[in-house]
PDB file of the backbone (N, CA, C, O) and the ligand in Angstrom, with CONECT records:
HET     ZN  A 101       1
ATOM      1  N   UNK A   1      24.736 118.680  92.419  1.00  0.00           N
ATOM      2  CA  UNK A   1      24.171 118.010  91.248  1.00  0.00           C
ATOM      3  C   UNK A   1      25.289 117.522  90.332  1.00  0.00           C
ATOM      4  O   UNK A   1      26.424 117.961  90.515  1.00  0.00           O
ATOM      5  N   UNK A   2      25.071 116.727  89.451  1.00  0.00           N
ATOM      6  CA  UNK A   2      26.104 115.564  89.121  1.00  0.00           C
ATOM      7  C   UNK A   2      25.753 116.801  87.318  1.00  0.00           C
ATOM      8  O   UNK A   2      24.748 117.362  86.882  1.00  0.00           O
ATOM      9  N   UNK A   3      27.137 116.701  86.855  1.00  0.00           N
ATOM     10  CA  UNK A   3      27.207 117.222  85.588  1.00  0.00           C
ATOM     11  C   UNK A   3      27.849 116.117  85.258  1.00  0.00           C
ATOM     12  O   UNK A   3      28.703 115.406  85.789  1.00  0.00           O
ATOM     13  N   UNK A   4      26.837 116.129  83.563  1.00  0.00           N
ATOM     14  CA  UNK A   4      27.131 115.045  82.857  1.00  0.00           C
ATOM     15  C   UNK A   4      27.734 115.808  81.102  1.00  0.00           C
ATOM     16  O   UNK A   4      27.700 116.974  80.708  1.00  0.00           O
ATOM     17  N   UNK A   5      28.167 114.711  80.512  1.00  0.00           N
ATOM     18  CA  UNK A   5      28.961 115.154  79.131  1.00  0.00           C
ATOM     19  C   UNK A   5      27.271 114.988  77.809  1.00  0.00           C
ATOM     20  O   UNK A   5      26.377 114.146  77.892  1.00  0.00           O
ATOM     21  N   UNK A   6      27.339 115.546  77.289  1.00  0.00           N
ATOM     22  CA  UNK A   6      25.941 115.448  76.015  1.00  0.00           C
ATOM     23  C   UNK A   6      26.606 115.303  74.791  1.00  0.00           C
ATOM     24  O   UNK A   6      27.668 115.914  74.909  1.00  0.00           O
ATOM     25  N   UNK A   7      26.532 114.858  73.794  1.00  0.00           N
ATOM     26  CA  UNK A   7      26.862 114.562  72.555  1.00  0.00           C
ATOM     27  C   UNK A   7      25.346 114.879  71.673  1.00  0.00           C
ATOM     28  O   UNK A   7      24.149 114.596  71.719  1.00  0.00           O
ATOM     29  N   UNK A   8      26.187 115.548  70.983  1.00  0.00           N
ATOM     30  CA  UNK A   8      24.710 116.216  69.912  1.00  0.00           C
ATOM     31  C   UNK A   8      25.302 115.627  68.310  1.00  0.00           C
ATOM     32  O   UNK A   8      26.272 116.168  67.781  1.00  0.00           O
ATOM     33  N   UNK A   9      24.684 114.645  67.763  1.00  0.00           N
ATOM     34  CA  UNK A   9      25.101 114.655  66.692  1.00  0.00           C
ATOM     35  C   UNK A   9      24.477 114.921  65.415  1.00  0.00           C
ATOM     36  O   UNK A   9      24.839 114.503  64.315  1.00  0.00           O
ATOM     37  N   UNK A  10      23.200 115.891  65.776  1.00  0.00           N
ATOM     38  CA  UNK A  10      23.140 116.924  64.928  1.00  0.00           C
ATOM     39  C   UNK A  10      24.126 117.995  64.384  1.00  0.00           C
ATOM     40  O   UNK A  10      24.180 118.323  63.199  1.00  0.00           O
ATOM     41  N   UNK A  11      24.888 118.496  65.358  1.00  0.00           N
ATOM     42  CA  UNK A  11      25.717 119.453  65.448  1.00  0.00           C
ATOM     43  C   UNK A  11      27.681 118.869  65.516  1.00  0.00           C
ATOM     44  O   UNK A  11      28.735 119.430  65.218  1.00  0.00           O
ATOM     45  N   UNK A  12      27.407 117.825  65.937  1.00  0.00           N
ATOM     46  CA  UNK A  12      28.645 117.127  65.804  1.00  0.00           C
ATOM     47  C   UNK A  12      29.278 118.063  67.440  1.00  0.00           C
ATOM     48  O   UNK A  12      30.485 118.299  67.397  1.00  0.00           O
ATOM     49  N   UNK A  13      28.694 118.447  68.480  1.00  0.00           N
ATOM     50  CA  UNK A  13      29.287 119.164  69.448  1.00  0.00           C
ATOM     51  C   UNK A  13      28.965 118.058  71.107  1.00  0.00           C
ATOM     52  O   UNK A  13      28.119 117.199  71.355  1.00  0.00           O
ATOM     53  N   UNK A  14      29.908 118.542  71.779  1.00  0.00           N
ATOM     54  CA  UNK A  14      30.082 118.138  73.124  1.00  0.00           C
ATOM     55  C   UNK A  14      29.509 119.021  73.997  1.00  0.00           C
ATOM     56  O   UNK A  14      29.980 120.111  73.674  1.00  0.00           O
ATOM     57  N   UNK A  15      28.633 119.206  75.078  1.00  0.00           N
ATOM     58  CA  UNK A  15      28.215 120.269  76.085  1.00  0.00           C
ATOM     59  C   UNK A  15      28.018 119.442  77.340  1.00  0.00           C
ATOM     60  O   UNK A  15      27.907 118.216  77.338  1.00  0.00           O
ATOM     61  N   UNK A  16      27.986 120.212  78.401  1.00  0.00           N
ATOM     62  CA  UNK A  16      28.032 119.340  79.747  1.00  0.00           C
ATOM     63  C   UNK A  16      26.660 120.242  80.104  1.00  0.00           C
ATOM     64  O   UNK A  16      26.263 121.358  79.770  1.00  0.00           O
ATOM     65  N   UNK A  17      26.183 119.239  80.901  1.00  0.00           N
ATOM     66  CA  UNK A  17      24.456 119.927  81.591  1.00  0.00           C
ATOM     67  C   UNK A  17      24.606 119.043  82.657  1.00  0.00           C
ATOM     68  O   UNK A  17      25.245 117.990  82.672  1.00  0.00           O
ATOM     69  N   UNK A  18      23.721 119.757  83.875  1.00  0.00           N
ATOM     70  CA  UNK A  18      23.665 119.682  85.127  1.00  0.00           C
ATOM     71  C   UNK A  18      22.553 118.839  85.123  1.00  0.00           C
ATOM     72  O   UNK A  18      21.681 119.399  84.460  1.00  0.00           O
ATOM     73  N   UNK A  19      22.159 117.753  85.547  1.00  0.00           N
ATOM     74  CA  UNK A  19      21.398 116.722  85.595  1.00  0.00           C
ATOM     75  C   UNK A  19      20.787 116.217  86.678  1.00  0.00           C
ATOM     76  O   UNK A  19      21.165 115.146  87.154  1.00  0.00           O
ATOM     77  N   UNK A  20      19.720 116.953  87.229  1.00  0.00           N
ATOM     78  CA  UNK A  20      19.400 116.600  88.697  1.00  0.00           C
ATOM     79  C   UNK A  20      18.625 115.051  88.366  1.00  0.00           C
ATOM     80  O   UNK A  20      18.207 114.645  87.281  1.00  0.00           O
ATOM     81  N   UNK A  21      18.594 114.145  90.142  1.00  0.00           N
ATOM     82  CA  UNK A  21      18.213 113.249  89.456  1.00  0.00           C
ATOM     83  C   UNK A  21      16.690 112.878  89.213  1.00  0.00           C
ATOM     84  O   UNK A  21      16.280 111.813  88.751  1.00  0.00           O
ATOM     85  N   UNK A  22      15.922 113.983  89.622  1.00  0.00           N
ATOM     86  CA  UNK A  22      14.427 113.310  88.931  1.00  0.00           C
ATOM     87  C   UNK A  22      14.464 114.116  87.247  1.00  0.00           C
ATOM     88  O   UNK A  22      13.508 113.659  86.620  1.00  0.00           O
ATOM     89  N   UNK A  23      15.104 114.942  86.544  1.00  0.00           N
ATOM     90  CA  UNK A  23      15.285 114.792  85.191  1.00  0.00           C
ATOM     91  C   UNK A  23      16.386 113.849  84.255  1.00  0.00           C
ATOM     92  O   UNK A  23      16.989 114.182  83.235  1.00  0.00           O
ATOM     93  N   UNK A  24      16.411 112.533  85.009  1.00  0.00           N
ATOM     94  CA  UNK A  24      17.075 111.731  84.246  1.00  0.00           C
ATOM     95  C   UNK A  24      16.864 111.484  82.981  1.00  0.00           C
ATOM     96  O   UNK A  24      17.697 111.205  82.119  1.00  0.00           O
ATOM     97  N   UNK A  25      15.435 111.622  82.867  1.00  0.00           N
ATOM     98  CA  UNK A  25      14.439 111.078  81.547  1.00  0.00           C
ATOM     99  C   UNK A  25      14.092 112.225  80.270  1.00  0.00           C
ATOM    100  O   UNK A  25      13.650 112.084  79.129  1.00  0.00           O
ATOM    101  N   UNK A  26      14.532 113.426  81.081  1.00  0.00           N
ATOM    102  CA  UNK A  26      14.080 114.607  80.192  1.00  0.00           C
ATOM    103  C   UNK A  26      14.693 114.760  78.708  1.00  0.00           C
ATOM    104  O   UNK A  26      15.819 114.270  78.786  1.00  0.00           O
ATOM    105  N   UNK A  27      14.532 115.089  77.752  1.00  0.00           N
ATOM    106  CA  UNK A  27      15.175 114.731  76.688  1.00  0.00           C
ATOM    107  C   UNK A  27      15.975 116.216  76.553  1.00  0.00           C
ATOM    108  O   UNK A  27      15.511 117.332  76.789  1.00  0.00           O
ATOM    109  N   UNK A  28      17.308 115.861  76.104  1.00  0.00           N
ATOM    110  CA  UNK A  28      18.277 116.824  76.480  1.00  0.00           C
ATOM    111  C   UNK A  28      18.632 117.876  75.338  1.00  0.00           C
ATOM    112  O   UNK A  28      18.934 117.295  74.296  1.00  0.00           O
ATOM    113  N   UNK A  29      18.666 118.894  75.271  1.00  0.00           N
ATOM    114  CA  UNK A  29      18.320 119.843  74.093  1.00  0.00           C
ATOM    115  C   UNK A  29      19.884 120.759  73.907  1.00  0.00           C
ATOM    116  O   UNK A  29      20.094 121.778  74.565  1.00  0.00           O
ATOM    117  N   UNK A  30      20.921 120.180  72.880  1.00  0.00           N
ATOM    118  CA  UNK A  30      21.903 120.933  72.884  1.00  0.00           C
ATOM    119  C   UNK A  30      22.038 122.236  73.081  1.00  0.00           C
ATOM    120  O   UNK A  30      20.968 122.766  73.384  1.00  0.00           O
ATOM    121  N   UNK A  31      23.324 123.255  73.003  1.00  0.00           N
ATOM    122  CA  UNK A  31      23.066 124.579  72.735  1.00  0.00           C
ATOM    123  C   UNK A  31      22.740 125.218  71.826  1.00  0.00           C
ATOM    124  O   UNK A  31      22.827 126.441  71.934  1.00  0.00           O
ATOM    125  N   UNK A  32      22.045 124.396  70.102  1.00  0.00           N
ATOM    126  CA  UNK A  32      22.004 124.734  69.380  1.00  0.00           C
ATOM    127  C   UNK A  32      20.794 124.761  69.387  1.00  0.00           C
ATOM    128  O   UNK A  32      20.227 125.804  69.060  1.00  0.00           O
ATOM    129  N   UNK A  33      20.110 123.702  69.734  1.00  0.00           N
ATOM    130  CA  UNK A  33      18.675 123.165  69.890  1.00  0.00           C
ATOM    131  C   UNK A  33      17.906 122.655  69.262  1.00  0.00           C
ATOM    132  O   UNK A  33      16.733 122.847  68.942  1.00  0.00           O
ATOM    133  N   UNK A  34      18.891 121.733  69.031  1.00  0.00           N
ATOM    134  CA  UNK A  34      18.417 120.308  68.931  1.00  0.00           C
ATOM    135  C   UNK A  34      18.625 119.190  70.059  1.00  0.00           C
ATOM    136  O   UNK A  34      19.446 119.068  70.968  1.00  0.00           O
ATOM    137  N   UNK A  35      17.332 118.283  69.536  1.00  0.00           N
ATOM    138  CA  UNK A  35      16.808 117.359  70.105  1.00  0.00           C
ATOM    139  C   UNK A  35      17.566 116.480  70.610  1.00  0.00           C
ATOM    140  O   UNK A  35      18.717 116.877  70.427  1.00  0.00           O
ATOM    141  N   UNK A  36      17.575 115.166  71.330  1.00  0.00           N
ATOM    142  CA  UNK A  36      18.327 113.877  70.826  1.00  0.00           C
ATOM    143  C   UNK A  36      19.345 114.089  71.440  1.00  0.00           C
ATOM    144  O   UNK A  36      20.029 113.178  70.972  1.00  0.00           O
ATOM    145  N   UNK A  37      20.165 114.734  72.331  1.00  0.00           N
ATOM    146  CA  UNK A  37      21.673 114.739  72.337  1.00  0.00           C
ATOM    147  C   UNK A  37      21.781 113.460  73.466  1.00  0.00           C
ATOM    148  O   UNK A  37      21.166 113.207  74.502  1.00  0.00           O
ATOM    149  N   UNK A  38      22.691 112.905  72.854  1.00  0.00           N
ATOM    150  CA  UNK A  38      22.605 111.460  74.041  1.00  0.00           C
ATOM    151  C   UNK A  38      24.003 111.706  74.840  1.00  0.00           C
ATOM    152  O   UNK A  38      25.039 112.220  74.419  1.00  0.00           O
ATOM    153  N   UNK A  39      23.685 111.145  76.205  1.00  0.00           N
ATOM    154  CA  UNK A  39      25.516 111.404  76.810  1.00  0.00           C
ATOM    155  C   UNK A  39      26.369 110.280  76.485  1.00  0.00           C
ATOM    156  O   UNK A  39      26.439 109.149  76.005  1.00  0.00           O
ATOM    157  N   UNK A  40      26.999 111.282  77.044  1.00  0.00           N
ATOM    158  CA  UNK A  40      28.615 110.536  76.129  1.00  0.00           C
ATOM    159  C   UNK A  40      29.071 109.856  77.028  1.00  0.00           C
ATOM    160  O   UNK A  40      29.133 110.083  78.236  1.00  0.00           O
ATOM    161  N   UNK A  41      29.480 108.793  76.286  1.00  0.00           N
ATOM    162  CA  UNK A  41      30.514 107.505  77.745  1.00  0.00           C
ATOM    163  C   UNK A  41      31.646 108.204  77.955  1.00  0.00           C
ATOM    164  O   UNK A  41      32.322 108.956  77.253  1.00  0.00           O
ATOM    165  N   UNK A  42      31.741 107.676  79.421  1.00  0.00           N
ATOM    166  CA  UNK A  42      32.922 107.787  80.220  1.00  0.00           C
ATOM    167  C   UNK A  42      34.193 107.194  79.386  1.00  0.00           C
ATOM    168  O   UNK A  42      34.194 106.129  78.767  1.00  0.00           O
ATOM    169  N   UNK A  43      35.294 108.132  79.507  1.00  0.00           N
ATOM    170  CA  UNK A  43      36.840 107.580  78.719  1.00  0.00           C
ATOM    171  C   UNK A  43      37.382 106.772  79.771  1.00  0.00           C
ATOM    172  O   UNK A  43      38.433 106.230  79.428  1.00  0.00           O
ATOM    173  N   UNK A  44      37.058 106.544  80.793  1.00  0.00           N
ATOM    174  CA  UNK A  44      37.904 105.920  82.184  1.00  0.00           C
ATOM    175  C   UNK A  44      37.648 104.614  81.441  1.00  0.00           C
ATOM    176  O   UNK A  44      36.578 104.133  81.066  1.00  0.00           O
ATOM    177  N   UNK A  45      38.954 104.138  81.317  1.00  0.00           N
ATOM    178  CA  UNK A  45      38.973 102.817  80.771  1.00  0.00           C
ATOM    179  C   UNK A  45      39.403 101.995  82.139  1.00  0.00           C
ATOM    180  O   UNK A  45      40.232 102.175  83.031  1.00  0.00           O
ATOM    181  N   UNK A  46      38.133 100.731  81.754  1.00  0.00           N
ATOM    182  CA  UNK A  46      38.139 100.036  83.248  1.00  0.00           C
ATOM    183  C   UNK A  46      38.860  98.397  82.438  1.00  0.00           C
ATOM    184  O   UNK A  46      38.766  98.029  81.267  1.00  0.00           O
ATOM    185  N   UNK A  47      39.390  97.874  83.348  1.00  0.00           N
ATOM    186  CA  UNK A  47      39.734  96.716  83.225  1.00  0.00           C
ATOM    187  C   UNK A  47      38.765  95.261  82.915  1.00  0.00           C
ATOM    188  O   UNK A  47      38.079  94.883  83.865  1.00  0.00           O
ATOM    189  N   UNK A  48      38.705  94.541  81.765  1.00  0.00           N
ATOM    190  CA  UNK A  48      37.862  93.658  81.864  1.00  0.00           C
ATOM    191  C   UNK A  48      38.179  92.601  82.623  1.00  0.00           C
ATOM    192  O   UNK A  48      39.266  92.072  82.387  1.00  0.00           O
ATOM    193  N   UNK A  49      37.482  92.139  83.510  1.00  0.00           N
ATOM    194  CA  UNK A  49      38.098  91.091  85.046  1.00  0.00           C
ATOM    195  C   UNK A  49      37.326  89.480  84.160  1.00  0.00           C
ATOM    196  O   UNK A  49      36.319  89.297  83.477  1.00  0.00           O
ATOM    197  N   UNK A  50      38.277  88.732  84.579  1.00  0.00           N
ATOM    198  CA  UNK A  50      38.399  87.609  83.626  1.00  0.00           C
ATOM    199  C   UNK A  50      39.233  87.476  82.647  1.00  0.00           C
ATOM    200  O   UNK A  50      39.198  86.410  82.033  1.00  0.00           O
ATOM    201  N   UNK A  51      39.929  88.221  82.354  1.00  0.00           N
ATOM    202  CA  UNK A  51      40.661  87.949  81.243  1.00  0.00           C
ATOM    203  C   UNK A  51      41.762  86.950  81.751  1.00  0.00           C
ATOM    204  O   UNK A  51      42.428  86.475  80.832  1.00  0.00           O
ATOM    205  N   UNK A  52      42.070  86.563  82.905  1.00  0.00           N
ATOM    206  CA  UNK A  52      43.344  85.682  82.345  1.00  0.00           C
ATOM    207  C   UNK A  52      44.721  86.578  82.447  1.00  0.00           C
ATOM    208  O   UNK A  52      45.753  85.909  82.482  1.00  0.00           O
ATOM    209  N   UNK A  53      44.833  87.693  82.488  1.00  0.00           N
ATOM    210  CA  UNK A  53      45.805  88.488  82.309  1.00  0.00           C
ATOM    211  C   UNK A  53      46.019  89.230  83.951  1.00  0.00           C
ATOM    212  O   UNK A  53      46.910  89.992  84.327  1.00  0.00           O
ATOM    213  N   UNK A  54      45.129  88.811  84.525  1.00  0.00           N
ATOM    214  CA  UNK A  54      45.366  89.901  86.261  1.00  0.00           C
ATOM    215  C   UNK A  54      47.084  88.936  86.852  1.00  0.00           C
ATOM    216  O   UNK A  54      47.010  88.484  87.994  1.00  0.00           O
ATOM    217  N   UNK A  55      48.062  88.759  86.310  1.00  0.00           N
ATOM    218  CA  UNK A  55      49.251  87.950  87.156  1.00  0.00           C
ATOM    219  C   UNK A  55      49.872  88.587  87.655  1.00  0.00           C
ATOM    220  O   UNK A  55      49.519  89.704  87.278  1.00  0.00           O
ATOM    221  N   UNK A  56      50.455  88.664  88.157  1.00  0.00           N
ATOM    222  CA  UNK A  56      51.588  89.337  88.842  1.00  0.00           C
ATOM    223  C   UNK A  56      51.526  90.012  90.165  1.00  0.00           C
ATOM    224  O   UNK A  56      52.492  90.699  90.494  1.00  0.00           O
ATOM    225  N   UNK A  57      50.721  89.923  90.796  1.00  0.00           N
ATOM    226  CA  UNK A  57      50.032  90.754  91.609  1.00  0.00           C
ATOM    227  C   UNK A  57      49.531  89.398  92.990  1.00  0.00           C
ATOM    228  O   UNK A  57      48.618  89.459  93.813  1.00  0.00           O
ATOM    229  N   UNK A  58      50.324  88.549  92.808  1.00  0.00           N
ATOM    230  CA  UNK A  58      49.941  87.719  94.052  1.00  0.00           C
ATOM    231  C   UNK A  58      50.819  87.257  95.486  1.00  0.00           C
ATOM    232  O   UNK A  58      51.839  86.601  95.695  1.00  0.00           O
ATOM    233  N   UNK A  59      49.851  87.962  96.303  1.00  0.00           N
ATOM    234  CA  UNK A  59      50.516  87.518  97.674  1.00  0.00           C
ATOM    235  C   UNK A  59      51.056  86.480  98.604  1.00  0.00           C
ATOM    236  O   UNK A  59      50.257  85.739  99.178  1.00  0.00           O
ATOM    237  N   UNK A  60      51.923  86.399  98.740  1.00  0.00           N
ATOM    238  CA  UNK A  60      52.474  85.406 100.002  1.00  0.00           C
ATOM    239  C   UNK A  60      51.774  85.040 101.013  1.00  0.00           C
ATOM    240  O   UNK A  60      51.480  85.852 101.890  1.00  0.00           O
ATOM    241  N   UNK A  61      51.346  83.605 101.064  1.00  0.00           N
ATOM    242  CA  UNK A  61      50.300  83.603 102.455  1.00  0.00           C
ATOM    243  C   UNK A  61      51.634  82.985 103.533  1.00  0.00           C
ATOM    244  O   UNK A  61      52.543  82.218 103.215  1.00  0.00           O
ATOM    245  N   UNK A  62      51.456  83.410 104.427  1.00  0.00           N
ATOM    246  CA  UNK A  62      51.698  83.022 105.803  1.00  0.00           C
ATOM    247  C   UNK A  62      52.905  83.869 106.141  1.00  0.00           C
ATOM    248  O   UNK A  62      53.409  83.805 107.262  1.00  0.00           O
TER     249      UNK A  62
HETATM  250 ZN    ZN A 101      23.096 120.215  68.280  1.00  0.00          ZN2+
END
């Protein structure tokens, strides 16, 4: 089962919960217990494609 990050900002706290996937929808109840805790985005910072900036990185054909 896929563990995910929770953000409670009732409590201003971070908790990770195990998230099977038919309770995707369940509403997620910090350790304090409260309501509402929404998950937290991923820090993996991804590259925006289009920018104009991908150079350097091109191959020699033949
Ligand atoms: Zn809380």
């Amino acid at each position: 089962m896929p563990i995910y990050e929770y953000y409670c900002r009732a409590c201003n706290t971070k908790f990770e919960r195990l998230q099977p996937m038919n309770a995707a929808n369940e509403a997620i109840v910090c350790p304090a217990g409260h309501e509402g805790a929404v998950r937290a985005l991923s820090l993996i910072a991804r590259p925006i494609t289009g920018s104009g900036a991908e150079r350097g990185n091109i191959g020699t054909c033949g």
